[in-house]
N, C-alpha and C positions, 0 to 999 in steps of 0.2 A: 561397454554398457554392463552393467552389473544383472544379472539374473536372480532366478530360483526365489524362495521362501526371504531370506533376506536382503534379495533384492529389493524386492516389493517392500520390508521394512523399511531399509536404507530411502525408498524414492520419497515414501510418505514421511521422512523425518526432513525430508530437502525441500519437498513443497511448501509447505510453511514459511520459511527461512525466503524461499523466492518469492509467497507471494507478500511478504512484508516487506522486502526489498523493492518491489514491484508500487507498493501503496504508496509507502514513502518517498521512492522517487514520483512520482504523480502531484504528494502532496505540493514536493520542491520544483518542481516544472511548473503547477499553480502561483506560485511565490514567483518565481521571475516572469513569469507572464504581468500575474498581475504588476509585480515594479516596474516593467518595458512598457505597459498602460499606463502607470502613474508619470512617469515623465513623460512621456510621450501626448498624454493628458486623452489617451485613445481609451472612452470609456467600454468600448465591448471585449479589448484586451483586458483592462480589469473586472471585470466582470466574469468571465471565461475564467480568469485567473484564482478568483474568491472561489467560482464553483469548483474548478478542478482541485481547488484545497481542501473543501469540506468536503469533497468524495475524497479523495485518499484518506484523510480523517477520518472517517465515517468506517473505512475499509479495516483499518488500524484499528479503531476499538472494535472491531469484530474479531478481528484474531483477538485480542486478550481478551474478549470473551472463551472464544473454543479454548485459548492458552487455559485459563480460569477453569473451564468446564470440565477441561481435562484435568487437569491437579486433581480436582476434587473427583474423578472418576480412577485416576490411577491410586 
């Protein structure tokens, strides 16, 4: 585990990176949900499946906001 002053840099330039990894796998576990509801013709799998995409969505333009906020602050 990485310590000291740029430890602490190193973790906060890796948290980002995870939690966009993190959204976007969400958004794509939504997407096969909801296709395993559409053939399956199981409407509360699609359903579960649309929402779990527009929250990882939703997640996803957040960070390119802070991405965006940041630019413009560094």
């Amino acid at each position: 585990m990485v310590t000291g002053r740029s430890g602490n840099v190193a973790r906060r330039k890796v948290q980002p990176v995870n939690d966009k990894i993190e959204n976007k796998g969400e958004e794509l576990k939504g997407r096969a949900k909801e296709a395993v509801g559409d053939a399956t013709g199981n409407e509360q799998w699609q359903a579960e499946g649309k929402a779990e995409q527009a929250k990882g969505s939703l997640k996803q333009a957040g960070e390119k906001i802070k991405d965006a906020v940041k630019g413009v602050k560094d």
